[in-house]
C-alpha positions in Angstrom: -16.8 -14.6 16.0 -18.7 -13.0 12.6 -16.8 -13.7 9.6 -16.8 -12.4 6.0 -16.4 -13.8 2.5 -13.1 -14.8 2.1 -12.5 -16.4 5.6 -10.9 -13.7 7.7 -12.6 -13.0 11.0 -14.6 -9.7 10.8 -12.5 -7.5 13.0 -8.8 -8.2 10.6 -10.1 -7.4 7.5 -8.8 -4.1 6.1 -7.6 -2.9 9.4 -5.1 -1.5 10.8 -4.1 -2.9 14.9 -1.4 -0.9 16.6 0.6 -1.9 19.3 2.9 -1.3 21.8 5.6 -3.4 23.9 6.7 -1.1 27.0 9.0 -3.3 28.1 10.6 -3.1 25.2 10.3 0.6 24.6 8.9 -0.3 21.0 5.7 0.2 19.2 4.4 -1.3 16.2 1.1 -2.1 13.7 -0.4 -5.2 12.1 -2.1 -4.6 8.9 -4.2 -7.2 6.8 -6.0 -6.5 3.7 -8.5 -8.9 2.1 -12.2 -7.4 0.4 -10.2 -3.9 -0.5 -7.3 -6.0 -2.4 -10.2 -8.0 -4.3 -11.7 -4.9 -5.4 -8.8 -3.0 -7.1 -7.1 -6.1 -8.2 -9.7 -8.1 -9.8 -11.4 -4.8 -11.3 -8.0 -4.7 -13.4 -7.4 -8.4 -14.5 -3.7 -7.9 -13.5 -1.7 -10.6 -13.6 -0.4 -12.6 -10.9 3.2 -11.4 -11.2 1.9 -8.1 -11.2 -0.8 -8.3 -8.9 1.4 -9.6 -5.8 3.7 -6.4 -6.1 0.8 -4.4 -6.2 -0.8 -6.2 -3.6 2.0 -6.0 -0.9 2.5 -1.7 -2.2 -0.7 -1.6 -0.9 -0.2 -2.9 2.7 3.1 -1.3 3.5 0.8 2.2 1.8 -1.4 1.6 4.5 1.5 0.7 7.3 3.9 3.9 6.5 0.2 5.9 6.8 -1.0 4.7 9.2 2.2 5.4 11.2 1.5 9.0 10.5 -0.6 12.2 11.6 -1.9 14.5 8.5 -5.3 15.1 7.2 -5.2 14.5 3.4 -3.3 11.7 0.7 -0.8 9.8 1.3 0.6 8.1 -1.7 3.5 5.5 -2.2 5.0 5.2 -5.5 7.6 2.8 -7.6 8.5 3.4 -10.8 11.6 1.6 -12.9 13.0 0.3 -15.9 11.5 -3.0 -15.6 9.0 -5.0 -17.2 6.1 -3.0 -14.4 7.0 0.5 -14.4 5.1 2.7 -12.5 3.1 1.0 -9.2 0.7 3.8 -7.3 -1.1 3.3 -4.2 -2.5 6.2 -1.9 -4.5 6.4 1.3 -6.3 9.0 3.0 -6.4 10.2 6.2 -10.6 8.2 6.5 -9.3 5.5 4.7 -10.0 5.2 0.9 -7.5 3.3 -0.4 -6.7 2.7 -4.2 -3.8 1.6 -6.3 -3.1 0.5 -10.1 0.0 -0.9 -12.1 1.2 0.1 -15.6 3.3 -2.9 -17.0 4.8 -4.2 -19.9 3.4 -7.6 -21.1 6.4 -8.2 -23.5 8.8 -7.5 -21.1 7.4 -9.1 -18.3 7.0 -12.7 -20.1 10.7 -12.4 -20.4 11.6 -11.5 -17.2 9.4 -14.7 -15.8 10.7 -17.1 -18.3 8.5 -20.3 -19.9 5.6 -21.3 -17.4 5.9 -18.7 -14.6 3.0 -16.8 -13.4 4.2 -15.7 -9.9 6.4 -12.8 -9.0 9.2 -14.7 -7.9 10.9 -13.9 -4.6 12.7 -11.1 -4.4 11.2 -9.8 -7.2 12.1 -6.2 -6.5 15.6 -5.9 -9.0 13.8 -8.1 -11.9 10.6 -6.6 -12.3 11.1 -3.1 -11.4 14.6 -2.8 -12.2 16.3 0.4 -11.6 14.2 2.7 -9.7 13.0 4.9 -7.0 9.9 4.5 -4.3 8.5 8.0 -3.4 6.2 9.2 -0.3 4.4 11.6 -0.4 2.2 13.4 1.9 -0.2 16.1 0.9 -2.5 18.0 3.0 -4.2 20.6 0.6 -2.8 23.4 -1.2 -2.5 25.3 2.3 0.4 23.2 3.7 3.6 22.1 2.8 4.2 18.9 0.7 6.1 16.1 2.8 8.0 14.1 -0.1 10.8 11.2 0.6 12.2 9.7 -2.1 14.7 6.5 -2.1 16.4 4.4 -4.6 14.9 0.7 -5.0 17.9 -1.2 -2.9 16.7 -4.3 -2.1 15.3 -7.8 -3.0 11.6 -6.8 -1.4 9.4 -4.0 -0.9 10.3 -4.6 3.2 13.7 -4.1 2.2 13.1 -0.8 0.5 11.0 0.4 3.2 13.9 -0.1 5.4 16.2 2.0 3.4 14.2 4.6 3.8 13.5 4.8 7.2 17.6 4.3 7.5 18.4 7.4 5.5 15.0 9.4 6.4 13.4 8.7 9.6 16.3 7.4 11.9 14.5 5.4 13.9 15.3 1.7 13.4 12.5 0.3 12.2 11.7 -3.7 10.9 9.1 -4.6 8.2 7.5 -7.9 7.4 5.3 -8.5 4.5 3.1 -11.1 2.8 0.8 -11.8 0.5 -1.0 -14.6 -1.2 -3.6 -15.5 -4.0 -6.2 -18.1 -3.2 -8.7 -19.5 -5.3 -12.0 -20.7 -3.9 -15.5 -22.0 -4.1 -16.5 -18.1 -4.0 -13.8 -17.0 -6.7 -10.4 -15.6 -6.1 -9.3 -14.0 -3.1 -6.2 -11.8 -2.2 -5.0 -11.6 1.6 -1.8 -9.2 2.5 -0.4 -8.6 6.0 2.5 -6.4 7.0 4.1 -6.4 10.3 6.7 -3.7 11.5 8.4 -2.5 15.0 9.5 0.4 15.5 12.3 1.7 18.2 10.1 4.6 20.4 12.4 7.8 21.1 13.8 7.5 24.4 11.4 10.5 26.1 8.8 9.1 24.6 9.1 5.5 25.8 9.5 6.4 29.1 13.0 5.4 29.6 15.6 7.8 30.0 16.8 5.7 32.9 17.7 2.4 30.4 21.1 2.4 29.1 22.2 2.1 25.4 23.5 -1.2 25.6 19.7 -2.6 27.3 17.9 -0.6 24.8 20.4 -2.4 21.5 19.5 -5.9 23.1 15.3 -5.3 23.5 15.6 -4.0 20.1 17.2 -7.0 18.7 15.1 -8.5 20.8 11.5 -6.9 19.0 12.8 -8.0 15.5 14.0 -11.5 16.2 10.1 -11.8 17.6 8.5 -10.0 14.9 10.3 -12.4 12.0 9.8 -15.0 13.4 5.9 -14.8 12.3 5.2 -16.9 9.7 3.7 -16.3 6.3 0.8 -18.6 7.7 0.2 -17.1 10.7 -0.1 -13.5 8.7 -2.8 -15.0 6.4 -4.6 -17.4 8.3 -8.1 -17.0 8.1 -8.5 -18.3 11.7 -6.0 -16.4 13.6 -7.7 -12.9 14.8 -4.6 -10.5 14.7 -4.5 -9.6 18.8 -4.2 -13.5 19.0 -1.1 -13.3 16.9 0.6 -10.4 18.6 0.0 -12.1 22.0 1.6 -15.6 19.8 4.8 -13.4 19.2 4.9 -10.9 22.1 3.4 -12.9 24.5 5.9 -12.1 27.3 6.2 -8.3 26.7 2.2 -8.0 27.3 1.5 -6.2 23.8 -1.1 -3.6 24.6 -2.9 -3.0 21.8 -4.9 0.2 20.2 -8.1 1.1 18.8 -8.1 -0.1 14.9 -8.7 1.5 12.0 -10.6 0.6 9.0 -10.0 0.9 5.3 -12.3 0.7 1.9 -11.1 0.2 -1.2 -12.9 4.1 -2.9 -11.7 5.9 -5.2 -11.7 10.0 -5.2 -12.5 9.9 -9.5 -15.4 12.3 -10.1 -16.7 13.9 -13.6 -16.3 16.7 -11.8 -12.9 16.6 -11.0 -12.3 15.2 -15.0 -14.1 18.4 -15.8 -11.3 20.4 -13.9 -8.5 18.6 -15.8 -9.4 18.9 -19.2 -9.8 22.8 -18.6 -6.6 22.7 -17.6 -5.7 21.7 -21.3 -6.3 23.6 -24.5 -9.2 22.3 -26.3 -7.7 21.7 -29.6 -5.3 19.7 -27.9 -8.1 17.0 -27.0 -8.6 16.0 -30.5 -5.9 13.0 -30.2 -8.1 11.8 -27.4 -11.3 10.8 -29.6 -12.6 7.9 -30.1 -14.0 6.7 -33.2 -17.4 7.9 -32.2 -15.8 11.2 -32.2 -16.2 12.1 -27.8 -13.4 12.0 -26.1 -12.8 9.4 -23.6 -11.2 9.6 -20.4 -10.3 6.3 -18.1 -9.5 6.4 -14.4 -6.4 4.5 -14.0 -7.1 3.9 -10.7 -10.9 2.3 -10.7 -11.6 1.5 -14.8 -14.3 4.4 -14.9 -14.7 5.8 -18.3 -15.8 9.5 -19.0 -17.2 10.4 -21.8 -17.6 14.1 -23.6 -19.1 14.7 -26.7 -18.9 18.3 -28.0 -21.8 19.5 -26.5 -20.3 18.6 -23.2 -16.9 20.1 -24.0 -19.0 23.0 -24.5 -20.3 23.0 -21.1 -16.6 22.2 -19.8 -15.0 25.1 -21.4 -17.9 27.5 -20.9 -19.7 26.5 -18.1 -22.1 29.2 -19.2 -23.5 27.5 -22.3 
């Protein structure tokens, strides 16, 4: 099997593999990021307790997406009172993905305490704090704006997830996620997996014949298998991710889908810069200068810096000049 930088066979990196268990009457995805993590993280220089969060946003972004059918941006979103305060990660429908953090240091050095780096588990209530994670779904200016918002209930990001599909989707649903940091000959790497099940409507399954009580117990029976994978086994370098389903689900006979790839790209143009600052007054731009005297706008997303002196302001706000 062909391998990439960072260990992870070929076919598992930045992919999505979906599933389904029909005896079950459940369907599912496996998701593991590597080279697309490495690229927006490292880009930034976040640090680690920072990083992981934004890490693991990013794989459940591209579960919940994936999950879904629409032609445009899907985004996830946390923002709080705590030391990070606003976490964005989007995804489209051909698979760019992108995300960034905005933190405070001060605040975050307290909330580790002397000698932490890490997030610490369940890091959800004492970095974020009190808070809300957003979806949102947008498909041009033509269509309606899918948005779901939920408060931040939970220890983890899995555990917010599942509020939301509680009070939004209905559908009993279980999430797993990991991540992890290692550093090797070839620099640092970041690896993320998430795992979820999902409880198929009855028509759709094919089982109108199975009675509520069966359908309670295969359920159970879907999430006891899907925790029991181990943070290993969702980051090992070695274990190709249909081996790992058929590890879990072995006896249900996962049949498994056609992946689909992701890139770390993001959508930041001078073009689309160009539309933004028409949006604003002119005037207005002078608090953006710089000392040279253009003003200077950074992606927040991918570090790009645009620059305008006044002669390209002129061609900005008269495209005529």
């Amino acid at each position: 099997m062909s391998s990439t930088s960072g260990g992870l066979p070929s076919d598992d990196w930045d992919r999505v593999l979906p599933f389904q268990l029909d005896a079950l009457g459940v369907r599912g995805r496996l998701v593991r990021l590597g080279p697309a993590l490495d690229e927006v993280i490292e880009r930034h220089g976040y640090p680690l307790a920072v990083a992981r969060p934004l890490a693991e946003s990013m794989v459940l972004c591209a579960m919940l997406a994936t999950s879904l059918k629409y032609d445009g941006i899907f985004t996830l979103q946390i923002s709080g009172d705590g030391p990070i305060k606003l976490l964005v990660t989007d995804l489209t429908s051909d698979g760019a993905l992108r995300g960034y953090a905005q933190f405070d240091s001060w605040k975050l050095a307290i909330a580790l305490g002397s000698g932490n780096e890490d997030a610490p588990d369940g890091y959800v209530p004492k970095l974020f704090g009190q808070g809300r994670l957003t979806f949102t779904v947008d498909q041009g200016q033509y269509t309606e704006r899918y948005q779901g918002v939920v408060p931040l209930e939970g220890a983890t990001l899995a555990d917010c997830a599942h509020t939301y599909f509680r009070q939004s989707e209905q559908l009993p649903t279980g999430i797993k996620i990991t991540s992890r940091r290692s550093d090797g000959a070839d620099g640092r790497h970041w690896h993320a997996s998430a795992l979820m099940v999902q409880q198929m409507p009855e028509f759709d399954a094919g089982r109108l014949d199975v009675d509520a009580e069966q359908r309670e117990d295969d359920w159970r029976k879907a999430v006891i298998l899907m925790a029991s994978a181990t943070e290993k086994e969702m980051l090992d370098p070695a274990l190709p991710g249909t081996t790992l389903l058929h590890r879990l689900f072995h006896q249900e006979q996962p049949r498994v889908f056609e992946r689909r790839s992701f890139a770390a790209r993001c959508r930041c143009s001078r073009e689309r810069i160009d539309r933004v600052l028409r949006s604003i007054r002119r005037e207005e731009l002078d608090d953006l200068r710089d000392k040279t005297g253009r003003v200077a706008v950074k992606c927040e997303f991918c570090s790009t810096e645009y620059a305008y002196d006044d002669a390209d302001l002129d061609k900005v706000y008269d495209p005529a000049t």
